[in-house]
Biopython code that builds the backbone (N, CA, C, O; Angstrom):
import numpy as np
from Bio.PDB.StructureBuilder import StructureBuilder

atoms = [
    (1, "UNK", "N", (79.764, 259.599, 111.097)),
    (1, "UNK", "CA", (79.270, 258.949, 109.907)),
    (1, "UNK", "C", (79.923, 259.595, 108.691)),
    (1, "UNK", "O", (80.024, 260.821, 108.738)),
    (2, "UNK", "N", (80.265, 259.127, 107.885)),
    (2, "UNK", "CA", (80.951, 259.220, 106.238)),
    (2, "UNK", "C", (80.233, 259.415, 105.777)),
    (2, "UNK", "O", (79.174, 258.791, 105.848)),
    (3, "UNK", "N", (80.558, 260.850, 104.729)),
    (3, "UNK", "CA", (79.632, 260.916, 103.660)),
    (3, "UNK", "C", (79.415, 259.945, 102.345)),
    (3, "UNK", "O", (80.336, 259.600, 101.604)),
    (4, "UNK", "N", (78.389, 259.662, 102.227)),
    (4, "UNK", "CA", (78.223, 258.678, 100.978)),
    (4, "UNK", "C", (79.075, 258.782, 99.677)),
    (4, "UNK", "O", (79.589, 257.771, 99.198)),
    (5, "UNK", "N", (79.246, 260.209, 99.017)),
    (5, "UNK", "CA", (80.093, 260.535, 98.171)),
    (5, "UNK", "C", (81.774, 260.494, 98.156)),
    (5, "UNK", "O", (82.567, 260.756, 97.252)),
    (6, "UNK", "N", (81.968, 260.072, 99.479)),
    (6, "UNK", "CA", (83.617, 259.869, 99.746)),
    (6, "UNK", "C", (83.330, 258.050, 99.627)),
    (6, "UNK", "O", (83.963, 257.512, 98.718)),
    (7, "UNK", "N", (82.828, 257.534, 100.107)),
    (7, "UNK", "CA", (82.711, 256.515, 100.155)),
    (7, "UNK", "C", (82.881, 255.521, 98.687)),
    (7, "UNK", "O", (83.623, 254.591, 98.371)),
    (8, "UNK", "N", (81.978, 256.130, 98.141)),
    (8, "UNK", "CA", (81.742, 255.996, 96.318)),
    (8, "UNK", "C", (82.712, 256.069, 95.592)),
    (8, "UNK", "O", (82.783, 255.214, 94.710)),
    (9, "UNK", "N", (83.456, 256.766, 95.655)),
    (9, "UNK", "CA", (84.980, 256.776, 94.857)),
    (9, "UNK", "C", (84.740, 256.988, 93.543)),
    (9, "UNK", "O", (85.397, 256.239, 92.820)),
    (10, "UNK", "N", (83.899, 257.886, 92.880)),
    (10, "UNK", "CA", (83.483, 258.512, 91.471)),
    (10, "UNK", "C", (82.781, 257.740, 90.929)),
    (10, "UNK", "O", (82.569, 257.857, 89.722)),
    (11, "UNK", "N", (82.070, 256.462, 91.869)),
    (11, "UNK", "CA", (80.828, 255.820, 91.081)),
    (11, "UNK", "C", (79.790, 256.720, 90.528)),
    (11, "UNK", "O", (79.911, 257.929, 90.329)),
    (12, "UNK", "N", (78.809, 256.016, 90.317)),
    (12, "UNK", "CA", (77.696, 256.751, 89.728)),
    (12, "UNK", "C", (76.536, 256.456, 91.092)),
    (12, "UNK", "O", (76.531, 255.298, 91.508)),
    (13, "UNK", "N", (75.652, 257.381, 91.725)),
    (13, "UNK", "CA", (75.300, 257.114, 92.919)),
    (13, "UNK", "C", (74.021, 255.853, 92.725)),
    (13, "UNK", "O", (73.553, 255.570, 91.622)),
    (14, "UNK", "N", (73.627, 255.252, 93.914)),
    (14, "UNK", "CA", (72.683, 254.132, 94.045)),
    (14, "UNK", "C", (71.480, 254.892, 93.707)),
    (14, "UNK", "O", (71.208, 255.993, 94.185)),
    (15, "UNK", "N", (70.738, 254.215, 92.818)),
    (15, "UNK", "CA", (69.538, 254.693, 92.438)),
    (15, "UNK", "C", (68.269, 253.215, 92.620)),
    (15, "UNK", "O", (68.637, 252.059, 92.829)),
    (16, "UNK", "N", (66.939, 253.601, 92.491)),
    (16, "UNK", "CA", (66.006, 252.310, 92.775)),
    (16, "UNK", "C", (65.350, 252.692, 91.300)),
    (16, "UNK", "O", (64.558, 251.836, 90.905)),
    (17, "UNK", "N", (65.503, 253.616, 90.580)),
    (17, "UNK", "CA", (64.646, 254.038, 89.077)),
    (17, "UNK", "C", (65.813, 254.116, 88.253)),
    (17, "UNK", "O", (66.890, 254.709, 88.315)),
    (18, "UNK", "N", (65.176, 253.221, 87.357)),
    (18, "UNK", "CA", (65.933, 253.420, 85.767)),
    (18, "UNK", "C", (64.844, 253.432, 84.917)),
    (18, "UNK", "O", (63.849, 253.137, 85.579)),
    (19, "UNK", "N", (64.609, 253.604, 83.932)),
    (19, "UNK", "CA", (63.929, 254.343, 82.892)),
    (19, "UNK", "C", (63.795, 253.215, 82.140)),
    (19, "UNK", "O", (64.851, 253.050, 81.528)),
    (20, "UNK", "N", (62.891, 252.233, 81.853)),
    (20, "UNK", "CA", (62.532, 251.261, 80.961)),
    (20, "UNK", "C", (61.631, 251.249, 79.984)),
    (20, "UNK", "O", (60.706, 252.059, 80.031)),
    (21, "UNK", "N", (61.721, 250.469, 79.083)),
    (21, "UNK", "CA", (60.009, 250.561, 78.331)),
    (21, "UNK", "C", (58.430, 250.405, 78.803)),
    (21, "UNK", "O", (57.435, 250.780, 78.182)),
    (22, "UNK", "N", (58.498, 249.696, 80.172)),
    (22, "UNK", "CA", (57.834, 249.082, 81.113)),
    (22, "UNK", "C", (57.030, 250.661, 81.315)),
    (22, "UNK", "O", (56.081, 251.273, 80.825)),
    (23, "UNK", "N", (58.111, 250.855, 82.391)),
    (23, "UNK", "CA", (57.766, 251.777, 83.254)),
    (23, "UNK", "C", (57.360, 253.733, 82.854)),
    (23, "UNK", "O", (56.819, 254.573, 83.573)),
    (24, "UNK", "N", (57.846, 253.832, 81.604)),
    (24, "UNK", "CA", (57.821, 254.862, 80.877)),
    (24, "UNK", "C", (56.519, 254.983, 80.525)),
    (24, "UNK", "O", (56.049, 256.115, 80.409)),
    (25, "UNK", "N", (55.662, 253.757, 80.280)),
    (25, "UNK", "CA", (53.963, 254.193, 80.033)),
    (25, "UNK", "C", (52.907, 254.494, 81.245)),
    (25, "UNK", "O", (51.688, 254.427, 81.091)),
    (26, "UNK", "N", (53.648, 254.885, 82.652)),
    (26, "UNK", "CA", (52.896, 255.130, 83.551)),
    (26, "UNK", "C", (53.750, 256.573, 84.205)),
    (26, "UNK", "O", (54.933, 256.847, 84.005)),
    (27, "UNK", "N", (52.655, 257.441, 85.108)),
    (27, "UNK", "CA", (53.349, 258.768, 84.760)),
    (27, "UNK", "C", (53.094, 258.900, 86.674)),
    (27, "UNK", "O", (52.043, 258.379, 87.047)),
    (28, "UNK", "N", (53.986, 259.547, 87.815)),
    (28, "UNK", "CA", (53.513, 260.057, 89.125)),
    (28, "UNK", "C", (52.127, 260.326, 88.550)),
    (28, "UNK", "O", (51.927, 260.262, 87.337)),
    (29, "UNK", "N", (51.210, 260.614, 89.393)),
    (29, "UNK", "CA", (50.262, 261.324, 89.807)),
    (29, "UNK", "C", (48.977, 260.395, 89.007)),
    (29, "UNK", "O", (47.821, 260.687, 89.312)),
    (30, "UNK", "N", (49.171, 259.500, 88.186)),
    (30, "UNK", "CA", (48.318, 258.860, 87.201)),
    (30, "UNK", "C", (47.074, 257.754, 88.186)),
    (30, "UNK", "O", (47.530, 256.851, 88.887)),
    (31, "UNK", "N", (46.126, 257.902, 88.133)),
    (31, "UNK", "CA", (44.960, 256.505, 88.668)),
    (31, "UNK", "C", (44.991, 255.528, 88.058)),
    (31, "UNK", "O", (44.482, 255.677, 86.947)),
    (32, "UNK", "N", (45.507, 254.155, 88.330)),
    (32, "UNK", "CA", (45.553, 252.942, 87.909)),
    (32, "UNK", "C", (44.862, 252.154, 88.399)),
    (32, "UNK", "O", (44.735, 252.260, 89.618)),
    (33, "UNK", "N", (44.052, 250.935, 87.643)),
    (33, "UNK", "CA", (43.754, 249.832, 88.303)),
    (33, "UNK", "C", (44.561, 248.974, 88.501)),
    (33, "UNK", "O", (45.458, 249.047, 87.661)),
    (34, "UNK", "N", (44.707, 248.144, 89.233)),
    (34, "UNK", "CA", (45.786, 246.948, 89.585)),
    (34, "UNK", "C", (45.142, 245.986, 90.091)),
    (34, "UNK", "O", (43.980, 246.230, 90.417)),
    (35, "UNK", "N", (45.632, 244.723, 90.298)),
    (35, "UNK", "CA", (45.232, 243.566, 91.457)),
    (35, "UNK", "C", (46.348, 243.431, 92.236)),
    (35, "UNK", "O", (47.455, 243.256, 91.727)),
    (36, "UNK", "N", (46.119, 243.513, 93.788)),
    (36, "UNK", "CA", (46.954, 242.920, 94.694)),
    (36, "UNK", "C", (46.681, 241.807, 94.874)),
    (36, "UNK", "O", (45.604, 241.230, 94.717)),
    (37, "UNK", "N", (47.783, 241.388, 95.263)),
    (37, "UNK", "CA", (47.828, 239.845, 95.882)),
    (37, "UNK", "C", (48.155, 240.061, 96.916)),
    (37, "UNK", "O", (47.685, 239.247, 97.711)),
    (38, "UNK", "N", (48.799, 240.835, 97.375)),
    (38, "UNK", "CA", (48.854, 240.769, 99.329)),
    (38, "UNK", "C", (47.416, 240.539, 99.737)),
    (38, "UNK", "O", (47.085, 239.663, 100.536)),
    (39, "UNK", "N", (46.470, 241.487, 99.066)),
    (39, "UNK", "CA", (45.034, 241.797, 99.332)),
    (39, "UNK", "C", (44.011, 241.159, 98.500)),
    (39, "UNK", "O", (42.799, 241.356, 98.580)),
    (40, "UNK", "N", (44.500, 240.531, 97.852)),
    (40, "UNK", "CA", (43.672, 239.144, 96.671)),
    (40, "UNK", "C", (42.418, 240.082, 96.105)),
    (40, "UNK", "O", (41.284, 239.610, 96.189)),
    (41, "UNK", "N", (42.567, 241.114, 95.655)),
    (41, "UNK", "CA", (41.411, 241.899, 95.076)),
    (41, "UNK", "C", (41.883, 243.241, 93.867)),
    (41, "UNK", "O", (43.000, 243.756, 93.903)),
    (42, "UNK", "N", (41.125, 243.526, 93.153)),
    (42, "UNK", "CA", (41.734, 244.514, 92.354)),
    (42, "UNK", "C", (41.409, 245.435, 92.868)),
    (42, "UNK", "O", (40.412, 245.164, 93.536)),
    (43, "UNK", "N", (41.785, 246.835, 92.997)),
    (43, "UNK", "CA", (41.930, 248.248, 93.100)),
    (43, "UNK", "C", (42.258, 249.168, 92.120)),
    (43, "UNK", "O", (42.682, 249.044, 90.971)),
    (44, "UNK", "N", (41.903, 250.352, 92.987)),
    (44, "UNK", "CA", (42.102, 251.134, 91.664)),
    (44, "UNK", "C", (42.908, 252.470, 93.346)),
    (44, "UNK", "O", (42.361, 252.631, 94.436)),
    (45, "UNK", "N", (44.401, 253.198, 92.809)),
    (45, "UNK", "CA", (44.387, 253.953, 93.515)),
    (45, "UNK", "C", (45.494, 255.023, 92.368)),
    (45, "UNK", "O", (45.402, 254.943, 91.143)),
    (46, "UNK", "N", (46.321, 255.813, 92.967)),
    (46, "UNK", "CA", (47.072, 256.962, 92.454)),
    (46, "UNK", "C", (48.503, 256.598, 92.593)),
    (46, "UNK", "O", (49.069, 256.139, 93.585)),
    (47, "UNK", "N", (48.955, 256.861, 91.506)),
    (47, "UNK", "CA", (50.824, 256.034, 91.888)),
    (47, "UNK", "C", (51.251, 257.487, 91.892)),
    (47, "UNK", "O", (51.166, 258.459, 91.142)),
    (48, "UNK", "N", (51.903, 257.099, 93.447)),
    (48, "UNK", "CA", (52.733, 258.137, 93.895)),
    (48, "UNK", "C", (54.424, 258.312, 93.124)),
    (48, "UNK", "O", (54.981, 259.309, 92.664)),
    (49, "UNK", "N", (54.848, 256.975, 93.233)),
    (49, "UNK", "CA", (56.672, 257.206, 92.719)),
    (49, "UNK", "C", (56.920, 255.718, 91.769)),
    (49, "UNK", "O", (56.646, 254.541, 92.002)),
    (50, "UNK", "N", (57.316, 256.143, 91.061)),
    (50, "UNK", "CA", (57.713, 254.910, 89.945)),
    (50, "UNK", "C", (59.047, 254.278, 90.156)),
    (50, "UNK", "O", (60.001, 255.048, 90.271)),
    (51, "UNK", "N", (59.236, 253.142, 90.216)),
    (51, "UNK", "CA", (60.641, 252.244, 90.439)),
    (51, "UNK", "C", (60.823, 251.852, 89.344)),
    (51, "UNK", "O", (59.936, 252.114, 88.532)),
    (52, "UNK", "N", (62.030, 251.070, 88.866)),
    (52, "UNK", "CA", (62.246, 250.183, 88.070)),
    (52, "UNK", "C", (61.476, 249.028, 87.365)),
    (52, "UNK", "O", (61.051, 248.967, 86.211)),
    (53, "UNK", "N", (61.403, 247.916, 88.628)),
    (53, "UNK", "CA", (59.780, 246.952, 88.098)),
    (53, "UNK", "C", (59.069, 246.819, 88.903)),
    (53, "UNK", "O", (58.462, 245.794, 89.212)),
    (54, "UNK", "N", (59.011, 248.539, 89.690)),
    (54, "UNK", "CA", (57.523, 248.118, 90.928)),
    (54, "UNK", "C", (56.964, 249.574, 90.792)),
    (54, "UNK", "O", (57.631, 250.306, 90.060)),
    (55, "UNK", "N", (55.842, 250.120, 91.380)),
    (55, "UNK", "CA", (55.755, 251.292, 91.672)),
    (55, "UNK", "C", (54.778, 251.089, 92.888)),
    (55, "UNK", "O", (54.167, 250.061, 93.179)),
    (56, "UNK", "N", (54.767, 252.825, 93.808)),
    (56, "UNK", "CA", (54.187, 252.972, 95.155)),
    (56, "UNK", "C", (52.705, 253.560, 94.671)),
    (56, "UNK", "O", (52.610, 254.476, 93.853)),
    (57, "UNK", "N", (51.478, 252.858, 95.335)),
    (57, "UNK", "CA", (50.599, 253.392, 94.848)),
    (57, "UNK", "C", (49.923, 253.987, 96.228)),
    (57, "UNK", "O", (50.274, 253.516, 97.310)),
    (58, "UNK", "N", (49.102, 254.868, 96.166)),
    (58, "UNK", "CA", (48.494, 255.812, 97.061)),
    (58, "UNK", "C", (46.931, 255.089, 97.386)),
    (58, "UNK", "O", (46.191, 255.594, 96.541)),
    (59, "UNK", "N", (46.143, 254.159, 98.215)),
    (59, "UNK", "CA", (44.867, 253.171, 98.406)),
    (59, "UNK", "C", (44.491, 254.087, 99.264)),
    (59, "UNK", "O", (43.571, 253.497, 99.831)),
    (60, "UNK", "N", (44.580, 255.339, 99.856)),
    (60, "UNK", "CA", (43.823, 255.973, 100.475)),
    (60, "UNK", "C", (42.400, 256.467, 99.874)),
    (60, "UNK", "O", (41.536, 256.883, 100.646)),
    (61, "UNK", "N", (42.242, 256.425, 98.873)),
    (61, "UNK", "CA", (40.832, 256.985, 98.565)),
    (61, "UNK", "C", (40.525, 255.836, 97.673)),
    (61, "UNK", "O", (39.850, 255.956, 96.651)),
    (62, "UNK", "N", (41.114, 254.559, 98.149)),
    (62, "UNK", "CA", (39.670, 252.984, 97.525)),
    (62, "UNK", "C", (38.978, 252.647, 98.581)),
    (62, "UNK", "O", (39.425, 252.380, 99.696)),
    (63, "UNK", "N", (37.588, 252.660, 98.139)),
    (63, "UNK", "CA", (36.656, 253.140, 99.028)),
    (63, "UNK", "C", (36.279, 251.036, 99.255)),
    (63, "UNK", "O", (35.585, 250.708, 100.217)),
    (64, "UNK", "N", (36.619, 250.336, 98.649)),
    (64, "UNK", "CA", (36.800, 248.645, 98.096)),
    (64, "UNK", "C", (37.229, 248.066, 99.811)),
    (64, "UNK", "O", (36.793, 247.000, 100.246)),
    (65, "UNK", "N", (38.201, 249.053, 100.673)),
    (65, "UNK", "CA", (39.212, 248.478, 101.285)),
    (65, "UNK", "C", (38.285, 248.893, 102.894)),
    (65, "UNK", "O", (37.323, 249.660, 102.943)),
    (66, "UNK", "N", (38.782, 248.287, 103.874)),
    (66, "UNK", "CA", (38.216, 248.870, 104.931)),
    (66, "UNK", "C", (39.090, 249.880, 105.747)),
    (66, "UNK", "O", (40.290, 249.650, 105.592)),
    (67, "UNK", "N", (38.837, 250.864, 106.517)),
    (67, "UNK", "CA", (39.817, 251.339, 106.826)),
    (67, "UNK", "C", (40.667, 250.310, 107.628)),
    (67, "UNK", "O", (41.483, 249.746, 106.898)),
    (68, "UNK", "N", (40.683, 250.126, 108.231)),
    (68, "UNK", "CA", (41.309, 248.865, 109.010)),
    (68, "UNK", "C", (42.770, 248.360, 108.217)),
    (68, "UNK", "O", (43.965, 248.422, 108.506)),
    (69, "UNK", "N", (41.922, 247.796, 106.984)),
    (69, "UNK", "CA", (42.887, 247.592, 105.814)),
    (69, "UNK", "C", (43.921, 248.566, 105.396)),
    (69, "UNK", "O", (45.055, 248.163, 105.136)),
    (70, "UNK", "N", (43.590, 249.910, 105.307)),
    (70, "UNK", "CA", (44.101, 250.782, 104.624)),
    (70, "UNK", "C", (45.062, 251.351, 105.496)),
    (70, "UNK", "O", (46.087, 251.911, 105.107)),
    (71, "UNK", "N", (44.555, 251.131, 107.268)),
    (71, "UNK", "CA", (45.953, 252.023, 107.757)),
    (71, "UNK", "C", (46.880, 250.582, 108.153)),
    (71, "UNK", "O", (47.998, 250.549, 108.668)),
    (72, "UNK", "N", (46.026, 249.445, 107.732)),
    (72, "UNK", "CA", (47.446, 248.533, 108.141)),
    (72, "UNK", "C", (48.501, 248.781, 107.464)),
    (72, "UNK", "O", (49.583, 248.855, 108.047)),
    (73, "UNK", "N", (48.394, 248.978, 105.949)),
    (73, "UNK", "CA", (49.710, 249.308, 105.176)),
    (73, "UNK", "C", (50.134, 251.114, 104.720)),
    (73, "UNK", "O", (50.755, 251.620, 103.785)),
    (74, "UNK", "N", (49.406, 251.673, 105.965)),
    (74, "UNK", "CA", (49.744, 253.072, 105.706)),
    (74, "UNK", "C", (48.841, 253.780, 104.299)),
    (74, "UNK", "O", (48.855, 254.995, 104.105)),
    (75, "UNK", "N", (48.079, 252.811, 103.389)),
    (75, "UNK", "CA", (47.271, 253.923, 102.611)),
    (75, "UNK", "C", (48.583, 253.968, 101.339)),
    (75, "UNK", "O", (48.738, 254.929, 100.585)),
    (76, "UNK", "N", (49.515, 252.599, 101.319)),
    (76, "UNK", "CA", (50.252, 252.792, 100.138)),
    (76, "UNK", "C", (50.542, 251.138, 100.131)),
    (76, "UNK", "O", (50.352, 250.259, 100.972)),
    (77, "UNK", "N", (51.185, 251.140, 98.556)),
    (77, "UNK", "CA", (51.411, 249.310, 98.210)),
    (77, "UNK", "C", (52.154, 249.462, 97.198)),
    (77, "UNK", "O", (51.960, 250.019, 96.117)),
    (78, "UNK", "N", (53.324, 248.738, 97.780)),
    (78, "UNK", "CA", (54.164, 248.492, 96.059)),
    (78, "UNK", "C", (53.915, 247.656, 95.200)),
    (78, "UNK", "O", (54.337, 246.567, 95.588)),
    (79, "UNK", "N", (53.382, 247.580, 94.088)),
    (79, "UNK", "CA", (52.701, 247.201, 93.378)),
    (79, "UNK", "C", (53.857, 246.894, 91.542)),
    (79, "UNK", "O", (54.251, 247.736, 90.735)),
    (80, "UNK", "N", (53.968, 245.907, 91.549)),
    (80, "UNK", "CA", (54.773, 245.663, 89.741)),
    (80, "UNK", "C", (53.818, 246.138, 89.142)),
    (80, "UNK", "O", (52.651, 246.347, 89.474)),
    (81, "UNK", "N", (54.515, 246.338, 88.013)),
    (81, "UNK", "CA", (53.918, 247.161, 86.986)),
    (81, "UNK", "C", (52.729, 245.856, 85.986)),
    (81, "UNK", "O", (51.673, 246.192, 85.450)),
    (82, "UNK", "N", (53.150, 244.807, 85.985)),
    (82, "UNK", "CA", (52.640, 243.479, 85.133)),
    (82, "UNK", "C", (51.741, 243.539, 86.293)),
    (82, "UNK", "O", (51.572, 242.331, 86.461)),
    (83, "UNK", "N", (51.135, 244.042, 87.096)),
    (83, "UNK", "CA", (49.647, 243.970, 88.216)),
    (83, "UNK", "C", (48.975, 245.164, 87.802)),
    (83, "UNK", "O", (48.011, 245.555, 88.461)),
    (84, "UNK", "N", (49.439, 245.912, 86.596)),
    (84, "UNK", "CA", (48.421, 247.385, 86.410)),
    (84, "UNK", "C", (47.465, 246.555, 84.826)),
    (84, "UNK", "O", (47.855, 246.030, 83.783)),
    (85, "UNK", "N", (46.346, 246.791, 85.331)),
    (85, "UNK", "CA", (45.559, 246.847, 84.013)),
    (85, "UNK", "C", (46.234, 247.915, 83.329)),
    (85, "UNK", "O", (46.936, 248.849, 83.717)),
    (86, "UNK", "N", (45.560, 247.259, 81.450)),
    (86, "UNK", "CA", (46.220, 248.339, 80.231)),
    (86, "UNK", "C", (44.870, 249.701, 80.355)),
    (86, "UNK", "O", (45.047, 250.918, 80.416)),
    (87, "UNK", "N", (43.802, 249.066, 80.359)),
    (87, "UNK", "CA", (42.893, 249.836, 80.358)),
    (87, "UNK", "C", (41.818, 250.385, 81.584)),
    (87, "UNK", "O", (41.423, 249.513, 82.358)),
    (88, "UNK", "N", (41.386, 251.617, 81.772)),
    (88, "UNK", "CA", (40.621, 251.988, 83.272)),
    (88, "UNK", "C", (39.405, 251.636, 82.822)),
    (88, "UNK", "O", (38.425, 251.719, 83.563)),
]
sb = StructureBuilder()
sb.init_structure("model")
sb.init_model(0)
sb.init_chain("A")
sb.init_seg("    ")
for serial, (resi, resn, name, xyz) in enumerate(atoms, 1):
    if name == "N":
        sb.init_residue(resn, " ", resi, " ")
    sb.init_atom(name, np.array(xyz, "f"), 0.0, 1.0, " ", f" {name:<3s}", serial, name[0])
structure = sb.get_structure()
């Protein structure tokens, strides 16, 4: 296997985060409410990693969900940022 950096030829490497106005008002580690639509209900859980126009949120401790629910998607959901309430 080839290393990625030979491959690249002095690009700039693949990234999934760029730094927007969006995404700059939400911080790792922060409790958000949101509504899913996979799960047609609002929640409230902990965003683990911020993307561009999505972020990973942490549903292990919404108590809303059944477990059932929670280990179907592992206890995480990528979630857009236009699905976070402004206010908790």
């Amino acid at each position: 296997m080839k290393n990625f950096a030979k491959n690249n030829q002095g690009r700039a490497p693949f990234t999934l985060y760029q730094e927007t106005s969006v995404n700059q008002q939400f911080a790792e580690g922060q409790t958000v409410s949101f509504y899913s639509e996979l799960l047609c209900s609002s929640l409230v859980g902990v965003l683990l990693k911020k993307y561009t126009n999505s972020c990973l949120i942490d549903i292990s401790g919404c108590h809303e969900l059944t477990i059932a629910s929670r280990e179907k998607y592992n206890s995480r959901l990528v979630i857009n940022y236009k699905m976070i309430f402004e206010d908790m």
